[in-house]
ZAMARGU-4260 file (C-alpha; in steps of 0.2 Angstrom, whole numbers, plus 5000, padded with zeros to 4 digits):
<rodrens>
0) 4946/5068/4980 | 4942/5085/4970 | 4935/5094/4984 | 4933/5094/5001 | 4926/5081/5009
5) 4917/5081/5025 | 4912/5068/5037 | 4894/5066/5041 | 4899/5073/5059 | 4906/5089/5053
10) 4924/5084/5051 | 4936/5087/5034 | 4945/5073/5024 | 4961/5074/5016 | 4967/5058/5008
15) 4985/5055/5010 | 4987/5042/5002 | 4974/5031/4991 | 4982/5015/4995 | 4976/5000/4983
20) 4959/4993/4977 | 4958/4978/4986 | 4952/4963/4976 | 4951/4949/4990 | 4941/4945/5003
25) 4938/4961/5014 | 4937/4981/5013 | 4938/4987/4995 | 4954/4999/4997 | 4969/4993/5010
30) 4984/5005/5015 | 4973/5020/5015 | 4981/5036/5025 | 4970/5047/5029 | 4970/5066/5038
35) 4953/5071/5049 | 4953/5087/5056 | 4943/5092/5071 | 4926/5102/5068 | 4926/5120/5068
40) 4910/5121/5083 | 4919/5110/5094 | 4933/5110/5108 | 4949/5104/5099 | 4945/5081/5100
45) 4963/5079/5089 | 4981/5085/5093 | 4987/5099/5082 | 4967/5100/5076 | 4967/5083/5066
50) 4974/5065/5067 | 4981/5055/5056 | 4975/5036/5052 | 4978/5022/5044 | 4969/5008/5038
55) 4956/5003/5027 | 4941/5010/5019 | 4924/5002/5014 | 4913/5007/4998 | 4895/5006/4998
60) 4877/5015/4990 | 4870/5016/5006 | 4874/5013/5024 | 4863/5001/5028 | 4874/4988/5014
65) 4886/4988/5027 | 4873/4978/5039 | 4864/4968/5023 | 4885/4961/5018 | 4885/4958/5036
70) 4902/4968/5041 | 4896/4972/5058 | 4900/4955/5060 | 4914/4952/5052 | 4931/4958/5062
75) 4939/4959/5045 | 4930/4977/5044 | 4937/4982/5061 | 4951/4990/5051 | 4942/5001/5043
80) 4943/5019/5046 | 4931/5028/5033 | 4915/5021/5026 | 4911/5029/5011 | 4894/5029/5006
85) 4880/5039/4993 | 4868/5039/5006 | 4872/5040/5025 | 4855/5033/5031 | 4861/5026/5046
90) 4876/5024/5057 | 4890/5010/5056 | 4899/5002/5071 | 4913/4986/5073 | 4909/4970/5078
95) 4915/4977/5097 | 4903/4992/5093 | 4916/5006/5089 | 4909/5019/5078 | 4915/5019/5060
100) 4918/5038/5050 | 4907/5042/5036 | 4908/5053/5021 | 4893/5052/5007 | 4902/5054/4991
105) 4891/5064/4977 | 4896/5053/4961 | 4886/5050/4943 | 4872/5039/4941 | 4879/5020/4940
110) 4871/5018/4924 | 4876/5035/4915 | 4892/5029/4920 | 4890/5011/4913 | 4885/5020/4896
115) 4900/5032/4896 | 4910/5016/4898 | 4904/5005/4883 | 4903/5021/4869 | 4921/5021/4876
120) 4923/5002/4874 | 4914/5003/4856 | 4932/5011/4849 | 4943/5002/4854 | 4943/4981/4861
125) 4955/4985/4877 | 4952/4984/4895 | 4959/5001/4896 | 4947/5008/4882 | 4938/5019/4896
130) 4952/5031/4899 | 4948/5046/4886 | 4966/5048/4879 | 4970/5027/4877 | 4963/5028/4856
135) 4975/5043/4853 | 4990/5033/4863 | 4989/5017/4853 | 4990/5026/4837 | 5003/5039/4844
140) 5013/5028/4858 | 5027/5045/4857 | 5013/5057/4867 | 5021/5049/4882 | 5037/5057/4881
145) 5052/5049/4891 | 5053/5067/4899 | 5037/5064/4907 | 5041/5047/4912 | 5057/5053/4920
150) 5044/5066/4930 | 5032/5054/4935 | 5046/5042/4941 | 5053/5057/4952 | 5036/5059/4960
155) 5034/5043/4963 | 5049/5040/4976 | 5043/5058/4983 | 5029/5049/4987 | 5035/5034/4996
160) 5048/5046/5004 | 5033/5057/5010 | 5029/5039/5018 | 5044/5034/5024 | 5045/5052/5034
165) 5028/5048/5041 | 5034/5032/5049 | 5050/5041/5054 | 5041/5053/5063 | 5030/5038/5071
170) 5047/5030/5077 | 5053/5046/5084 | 5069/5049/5070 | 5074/5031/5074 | 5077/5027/5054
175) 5082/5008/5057 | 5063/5007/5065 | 5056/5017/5052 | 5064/5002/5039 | 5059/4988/5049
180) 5042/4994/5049 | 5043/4997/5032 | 5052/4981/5026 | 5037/4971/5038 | 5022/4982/5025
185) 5033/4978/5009 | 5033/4960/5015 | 5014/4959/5015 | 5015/4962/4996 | 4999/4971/4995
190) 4988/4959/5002 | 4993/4957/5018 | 5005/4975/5019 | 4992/4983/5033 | 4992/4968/5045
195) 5013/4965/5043 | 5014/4984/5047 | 5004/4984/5061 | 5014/4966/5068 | 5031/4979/5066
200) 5020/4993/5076 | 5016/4979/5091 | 5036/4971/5092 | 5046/4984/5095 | 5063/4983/5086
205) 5075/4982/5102 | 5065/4966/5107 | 5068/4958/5090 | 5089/4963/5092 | 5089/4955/5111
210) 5083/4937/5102 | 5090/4941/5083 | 5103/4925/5086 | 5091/4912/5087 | 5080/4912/5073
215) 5068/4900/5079 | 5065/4913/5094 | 5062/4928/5081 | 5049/4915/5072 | 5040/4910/5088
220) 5040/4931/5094 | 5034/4936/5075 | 5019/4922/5074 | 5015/4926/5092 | 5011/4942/5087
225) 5003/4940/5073 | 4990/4931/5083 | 4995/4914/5070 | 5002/4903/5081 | 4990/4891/5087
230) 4988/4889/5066 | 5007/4882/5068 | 5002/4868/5080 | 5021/4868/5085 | 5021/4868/5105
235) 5041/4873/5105 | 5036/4888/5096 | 5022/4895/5107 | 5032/4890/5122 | 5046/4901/5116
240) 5033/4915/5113 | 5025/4915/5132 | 5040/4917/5138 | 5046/4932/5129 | 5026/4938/5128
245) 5028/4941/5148 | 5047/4944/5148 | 5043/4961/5138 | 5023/4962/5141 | 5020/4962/5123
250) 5002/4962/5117 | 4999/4952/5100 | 4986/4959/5088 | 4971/4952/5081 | 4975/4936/5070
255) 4959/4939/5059 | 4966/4954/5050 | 4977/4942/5038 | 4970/4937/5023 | 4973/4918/5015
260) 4960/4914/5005 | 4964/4915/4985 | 4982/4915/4991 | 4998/4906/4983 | 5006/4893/4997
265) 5022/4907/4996 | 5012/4921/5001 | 5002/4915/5016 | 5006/4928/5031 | 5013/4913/5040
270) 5028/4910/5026 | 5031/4930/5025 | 5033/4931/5044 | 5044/4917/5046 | 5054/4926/5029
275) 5054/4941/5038 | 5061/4933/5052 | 5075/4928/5043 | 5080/4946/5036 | 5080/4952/5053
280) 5091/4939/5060 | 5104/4936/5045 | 5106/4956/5044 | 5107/4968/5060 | 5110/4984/5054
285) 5099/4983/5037 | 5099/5002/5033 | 5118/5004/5033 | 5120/4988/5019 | 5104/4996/5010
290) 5114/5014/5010 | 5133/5009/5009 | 5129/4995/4994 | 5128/4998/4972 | 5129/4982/4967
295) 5112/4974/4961 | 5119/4956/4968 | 5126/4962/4982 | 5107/4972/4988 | 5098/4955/4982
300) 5109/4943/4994 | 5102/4955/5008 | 5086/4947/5008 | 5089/4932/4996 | 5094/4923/5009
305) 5076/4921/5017 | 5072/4908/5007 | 5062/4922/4993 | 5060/4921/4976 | 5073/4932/4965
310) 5054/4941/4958 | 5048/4943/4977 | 5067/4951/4980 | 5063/4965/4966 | 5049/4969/4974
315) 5057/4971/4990 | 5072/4981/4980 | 5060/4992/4972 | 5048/4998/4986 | 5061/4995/5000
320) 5078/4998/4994 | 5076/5013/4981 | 5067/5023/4990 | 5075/5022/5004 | 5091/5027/4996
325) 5082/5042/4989 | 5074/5048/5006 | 5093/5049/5011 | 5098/5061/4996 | 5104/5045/4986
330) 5091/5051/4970 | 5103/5045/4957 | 5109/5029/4963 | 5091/5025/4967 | 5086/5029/4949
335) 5098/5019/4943 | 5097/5004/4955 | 5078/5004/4946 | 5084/5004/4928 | 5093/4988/4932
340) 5080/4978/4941 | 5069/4968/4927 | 5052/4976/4921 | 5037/4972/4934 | 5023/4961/4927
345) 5004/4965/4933 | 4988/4970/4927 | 4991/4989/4925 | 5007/4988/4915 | 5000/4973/4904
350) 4986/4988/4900 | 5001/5001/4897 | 5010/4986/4884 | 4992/4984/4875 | 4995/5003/4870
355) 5010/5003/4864 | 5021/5008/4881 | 5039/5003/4880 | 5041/4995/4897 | 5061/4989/4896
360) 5065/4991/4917 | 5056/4995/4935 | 5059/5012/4931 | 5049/5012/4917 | 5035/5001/4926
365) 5037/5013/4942 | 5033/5028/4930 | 5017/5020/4921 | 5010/5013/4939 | 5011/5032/4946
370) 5004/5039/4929 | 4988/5027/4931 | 4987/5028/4949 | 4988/5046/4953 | 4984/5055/4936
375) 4972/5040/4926 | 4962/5033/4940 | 4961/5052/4948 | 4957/5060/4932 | 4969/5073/4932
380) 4971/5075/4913 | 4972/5093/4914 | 4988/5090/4923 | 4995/5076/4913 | 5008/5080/4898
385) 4998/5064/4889 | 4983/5077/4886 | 4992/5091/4885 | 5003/5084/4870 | 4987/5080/4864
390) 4980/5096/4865 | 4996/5103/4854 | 4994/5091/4842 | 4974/5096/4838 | 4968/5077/4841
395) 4953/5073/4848 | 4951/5063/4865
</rodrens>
């Protein structure tokens, strides 16, 4: 966001992280970080004056959509942490009654916007013909130099670092937690990345290395927790789990956070839990193997063995494995380990093809995703080199 923002209680908003744009069943942006700070007319409510959360955020015109979509019913919305709204004409609670945070968001009229987007669309047939400089790109591919790639690939892994440090704080310097909880939101792959994150959250990581001999133990513990395994209908399973659920008093969460529907047999939550499962079992001390290895094969067996696609084992090497090697001052094995892992394929970097993008590794891929994600999508072409080359040059945008 621009500028500040500020809850309709007083409180400032500073978007961490955007997360992504959810577009399943359930709150339009999943994997939001937020930081809310305390008001400035009230004793101190946070720590340190703020607190960070995380979770997701709601998008509506007015507060009172939120009751007409019937959310307050829903406990699919109970994970969300900000409501944002054009007109905050009433408050917004969960399904238990908990008040939800809300920021009114000033933004142009829907239909000025509409037009802006279809004199846009008139130039050029592309799903990407609304961003201003996409005309001058598929005419001239060169304006996005491989410096600037190089750049926005740098930034990228500072992010995840940044959010890898964040965990790491939450795990008190234990880096082995902070990569299980990190491996258990990768395993989600988008969709399901808040609910796997929060499973890690509620089974602490001394549990799992008490049981990590037996798989079927580590399946039972992980389902348990996930609130999924009554779906199972396997009574050895859920045995297993009430016996370790008051051996270590563990609580499991809500198993309504998990989203199925429009989802492939291989990614429903129950298949990633029972992979995830078998990473922790076939390797114990994961971050060491991550850390100490340089061949591709040999970082693909540490989780190919889980019974994973060799696609579903990129994205685990690409979101998992490089950046944890660069959070531990690895930068250039972890920019290399990306130039040798096969070019990722969705939406976004089909658009980036369409204009002309060469797209030849994850590196590349990595680059053109942070490029649309924080620059594009944020429309911070003042501090993209795209429009500045394009400024140089004396085109038009």
């Amino acid at each position: 966001m621009p500028y500040p923002q500020v809850t309709t209680d007083g409180r400032r908003v500073e978007v961490l992280d955007t997360g992504q744009h959810n577009l399943h069943a359930g709150p339009d942006f999943t994997n939001v970080r937020l930081r809310i700070y305390n008001r400035e007319d009230e004793p101190s409510l946070f720590p340190q004056d703020y607190v960070e959360m995380a979770g997701n955020v709601e998008m509506h015109v007015e507060s009172g959509d939120w009751y007409r979509h019937r959310h307050n019913e829903d406990k699919a919305y109970d994970s969300v942490v900000l409501h944002v709204v054009r007109h905050a004409d009433k408050p917004v609670f969960t399904t238990t009654g908990k008040p939800i945070l809300q920021l009114e968001l000033n933004y142009p009229q829907p239909k000025d916007y509409i037009t802006q987007m279809l004199q846009a669309a008139r130039q050029m047939d592309s799903p990407v013909a609304t961003h201003p400089c996409a005309w001058q790109l598929l005419n001239h591919p060169s304006l996005l130099t491989d410096g600037w790639k190089r750049t926005l690939l740098n930034l990228r892994l500072h992010c995840k670092t940044e959010s890898i440090h964040r965990v790491l704080a939450l795990s008190q310097n234990d880096w082995e937690q902070a990569l299980y909880i990190t491996l258990a939101h990768q395993m989600g792959f988008h969709v399901n990345g808040v609910p796997m994150e929060m499973l890690a959250l509620a089974t602490p990581l001394y549990v799992i290395r008490k049981h990590r001999n037996d798989v079927r133990q580590i399946e039972a513990l992980l389902l348990g927790q996930a609130g999924l395994l009554d779906v199972t209908d396997d009574p050895v399973l859920l045995r297993e789990y009430r016996f370790m659920q008051a051996k270590f008093n563990l609580t499991p969460i809500d198993g309504t956070v998990w989203k199925r529907a429009r989802l492939r047999p291989s990614n429903q939550p129950t298949v990633r839990i029972r992979q995830f499962a078998r990473i922790l079992c076939q390797q114990e001390f994961l971050l060491s193997q991550i850390l100490e290895k340089t061949n591709m094969d040999e970082l693909r067996r540490l989780f190919s063995l889980a019974g994973m696609g060799k696609e579903s084992v990129d994205v685990l090497l690409v979101n998992v494995v490089a950046p944890m090697k660069y959070a531990h001052n690895q930068q250039e094995q972890a920019l290399a380990l990306l130039e040798r892992i096969p070019a990722e394929n969705n939406r976004v970097i089909r658009q980036w093809k369409m204009l002309g993008q060469k797209v030849e590794n994850a590196a590349d891929t990595q680059a053109l995703l942070h490029l649309f994600l924080t620059f594009c999508q944020q429309e911070k072409c003042i501090n993209c080199e795209v429009a500045y080359q394009i400024f140089l040059s004396g085109k038009q945008l």
